[in-house]
Each structure stands twice: as structure tokens, then as C-alpha cells.
Wavefront OBJ file of the C-alpha trace (Angstrom):
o trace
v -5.661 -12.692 4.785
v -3.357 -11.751 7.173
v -0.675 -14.515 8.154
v 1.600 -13.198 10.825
v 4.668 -15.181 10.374
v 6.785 -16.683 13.247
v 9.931 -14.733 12.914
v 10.021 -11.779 15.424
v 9.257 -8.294 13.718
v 7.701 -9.515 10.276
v 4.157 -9.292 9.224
v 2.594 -10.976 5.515
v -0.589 -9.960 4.368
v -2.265 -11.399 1.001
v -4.926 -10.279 -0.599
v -6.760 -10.869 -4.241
v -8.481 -8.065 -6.149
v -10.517 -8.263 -8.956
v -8.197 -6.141 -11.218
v -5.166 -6.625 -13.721
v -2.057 -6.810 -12.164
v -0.407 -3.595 -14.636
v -3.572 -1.420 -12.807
v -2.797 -3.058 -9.053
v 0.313 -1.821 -9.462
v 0.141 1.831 -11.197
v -2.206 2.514 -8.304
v 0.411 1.735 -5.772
v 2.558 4.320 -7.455
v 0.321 6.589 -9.022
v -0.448 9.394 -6.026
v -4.243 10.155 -8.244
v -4.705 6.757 -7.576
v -2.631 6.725 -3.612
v -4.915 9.410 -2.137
v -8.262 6.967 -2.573
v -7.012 4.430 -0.675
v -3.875 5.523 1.482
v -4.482 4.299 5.166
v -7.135 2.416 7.149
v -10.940 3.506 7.140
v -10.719 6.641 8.989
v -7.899 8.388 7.482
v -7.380 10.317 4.323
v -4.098 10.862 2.518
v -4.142 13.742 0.704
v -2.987 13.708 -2.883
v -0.852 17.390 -2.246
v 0.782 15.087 0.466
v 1.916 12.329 -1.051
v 5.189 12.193 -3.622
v 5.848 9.129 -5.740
v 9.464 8.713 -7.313
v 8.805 5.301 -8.479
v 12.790 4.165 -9.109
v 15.505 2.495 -6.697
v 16.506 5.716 -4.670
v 13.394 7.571 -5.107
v 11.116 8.862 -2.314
v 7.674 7.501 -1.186
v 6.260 9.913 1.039
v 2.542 10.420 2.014
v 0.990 11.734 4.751
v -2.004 10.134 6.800
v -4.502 12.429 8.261
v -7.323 11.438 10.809
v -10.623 12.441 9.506
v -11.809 12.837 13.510
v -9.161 15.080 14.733
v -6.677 16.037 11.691
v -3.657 14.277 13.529
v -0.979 14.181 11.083
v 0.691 10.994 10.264
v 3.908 11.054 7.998
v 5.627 8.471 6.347
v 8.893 9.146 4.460
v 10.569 6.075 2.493
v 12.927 5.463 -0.267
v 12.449 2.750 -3.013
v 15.064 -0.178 -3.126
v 13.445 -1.871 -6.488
v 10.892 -1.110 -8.689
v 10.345 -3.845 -11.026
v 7.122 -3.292 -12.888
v 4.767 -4.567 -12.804
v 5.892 -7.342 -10.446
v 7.253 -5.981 -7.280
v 7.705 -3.081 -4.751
v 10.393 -3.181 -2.452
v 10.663 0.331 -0.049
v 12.466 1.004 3.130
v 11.362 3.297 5.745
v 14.657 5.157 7.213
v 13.245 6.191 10.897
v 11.880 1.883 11.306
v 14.283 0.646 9.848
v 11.606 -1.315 8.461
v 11.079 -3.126 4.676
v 8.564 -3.664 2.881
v 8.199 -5.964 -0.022
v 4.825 -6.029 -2.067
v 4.654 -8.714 -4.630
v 1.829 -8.552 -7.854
v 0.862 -11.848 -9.108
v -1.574 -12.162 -11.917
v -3.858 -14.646 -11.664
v -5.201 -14.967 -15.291
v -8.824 -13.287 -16.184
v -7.758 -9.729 -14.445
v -7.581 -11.089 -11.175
v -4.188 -10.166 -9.216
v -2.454 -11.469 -5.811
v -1.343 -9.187 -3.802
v 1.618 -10.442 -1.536
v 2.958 -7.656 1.206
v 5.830 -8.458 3.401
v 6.984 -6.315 6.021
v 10.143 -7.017 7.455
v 12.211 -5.678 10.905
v 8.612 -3.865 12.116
v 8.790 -1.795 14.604
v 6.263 -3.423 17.802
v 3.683 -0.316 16.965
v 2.814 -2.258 13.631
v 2.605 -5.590 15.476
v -0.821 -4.902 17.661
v -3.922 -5.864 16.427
v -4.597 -2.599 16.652
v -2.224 -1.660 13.262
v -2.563 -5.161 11.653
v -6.675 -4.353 11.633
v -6.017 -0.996 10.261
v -3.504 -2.065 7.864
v -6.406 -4.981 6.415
v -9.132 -2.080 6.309
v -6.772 0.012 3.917
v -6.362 -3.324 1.604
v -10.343 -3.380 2.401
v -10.463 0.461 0.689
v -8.443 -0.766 -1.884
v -10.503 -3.534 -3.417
v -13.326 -1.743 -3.151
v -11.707 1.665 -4.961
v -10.645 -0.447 -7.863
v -13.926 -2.307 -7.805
v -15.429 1.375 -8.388
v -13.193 2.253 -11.399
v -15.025 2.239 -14.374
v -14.418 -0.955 -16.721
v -12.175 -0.533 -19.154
v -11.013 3.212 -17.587
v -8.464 2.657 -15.445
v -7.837 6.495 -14.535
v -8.273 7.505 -11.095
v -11.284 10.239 -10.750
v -10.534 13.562 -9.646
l 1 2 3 4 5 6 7 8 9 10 11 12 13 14 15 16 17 18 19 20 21 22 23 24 25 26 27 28 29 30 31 32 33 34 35 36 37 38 39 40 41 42 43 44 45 46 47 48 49 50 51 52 53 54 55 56 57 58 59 60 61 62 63 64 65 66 67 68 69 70 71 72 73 74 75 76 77 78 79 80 81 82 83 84 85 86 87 88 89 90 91 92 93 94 95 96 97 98 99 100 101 102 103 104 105 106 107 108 109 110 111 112 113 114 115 116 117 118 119 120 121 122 123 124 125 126 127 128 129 130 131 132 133 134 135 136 137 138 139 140 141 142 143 144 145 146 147 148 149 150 151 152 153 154 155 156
């Protein structure tokens, strides 16, 4: 679901996957995990381009690459709170924007997934980005739908 608020510049997407919340959220910060899902359907993110430092102050950087063309797309952030395995909160220095992703668990290894994006720049306001930012939650609920039960580490 995506429910584009009505203050200026912020976006909130939800979305429920069929997974417990401790896994939802090691694969947000786990790059084995990051590189199967990174970016809408048409991108990779490849796993020698993306560097975790899951802590307040630590980096979150990953690079997007087209699979059409190999355009490069970077993103560099730093964490502002890491509080496992309940929330993500990282800020992206040349946006100036936040982002705030929230792990609820809904009992039987179901989780909510809650992401707030605050101060976005207009680029991530088009339906354009909003679609491509829905098809990467898309390529996440269906790469932890293909984990094997009861294995929760990422294939390589």
C-alpha cells in the first residue's frame, strides 16, 4: 500500500510479508540478503556494492545498476538509529532526506512493514519513483517467500 501523506515532501508505504519480523529486518541490513532485492524490477544492486554498518553513525551505501544499460545509481547514507529488530531510521546527506522503516510483528511470522520517508526530494514524488519504489517491496516479498523454511540464510 502506498499512502502518500498530505504534508509536502513525505511519502508512507506499508506493506505485510509473510516472514518473522527478526528475518524482515536482518535482510534490510544484511548486504547477502540487500543484493536480492535492492531497487525496483529492473535493477540489480550488487552485493560488492553495497556496505552495511548497521549502528547510529554507520554508512548505508549501495549502488543501483540498470540491467538495460548499466547506468549507475549510488546511494550513500548514514544510520541515525538502529534499534533491532524494531526500527531503521537513515538519512541520506546529498537529499537531505529521512527515512524511517518500522517492523511490526504481527503474530504467526507475519511482519508489517511501515516506511516513512521524510523531506523527499520531488524526483521520489512521481509516480514514476513511487511505482518503482512498490516493485522493490514487490521483489522483496517474493525473495523471502523463496527462502527456504526454517533457513533463513540468503543463497549465494
Amino acid at each position: 500500500m502506498n499512502d502518500r501523506t498530505a504534508v509536502p515532501g513525505e511519502l508512507t508505504f506499508t506493506r505485510i510479508f509473510e516472514a518473522p519480523r527478526e528475518l524482515v529486518f536482518r535482510c534490510m541490513i544484511e548486504p547477502e540478503h540487500l543484493t536480492h532485492f535492492w531497487g525496483p524490477a529492473g535493477m540489480s544492486a550488487p552485493l560488492a556494492h553495497i556496505k552495511v554498518d548497521a549502528r547510529p553513525g554507520g554508512a548505508f551505501e549501495t549502488v543501483m545498476v540498470n540491467d538495460a544499460d548499466g547506468s549507475q545509481y549510488p546511494t550513500r547514507a548514514v544510520y541515525v538509529e538502529v534499534a533491532e529488530p524494531e526500527r531503521l531510521v537513515w538519512n541520506e546527506a546529498h537529499t537531505g532526506m529521512t527515512t524511517t522503516v518500522t517492523f511490526t510483528d504481527l503474530g504467526g511470522d507475519r511482519t508489517e512493514v511501515r516506511i516513512h520517508q521524510a523531506n523527499a526530494p520531488e524526483a521520489a514524488l512521481s509516480p514514476q519513483a513511487q511505482a518503482g519504489f512498490l516493485s522493490s517491496l514487490d521483489r522483496f516479498a517474493a525473495y523471502l517467500a523463496g527462502l527456504p523454511a526454517g533457513r533463513h540464510e540468503p543463497e549465494r
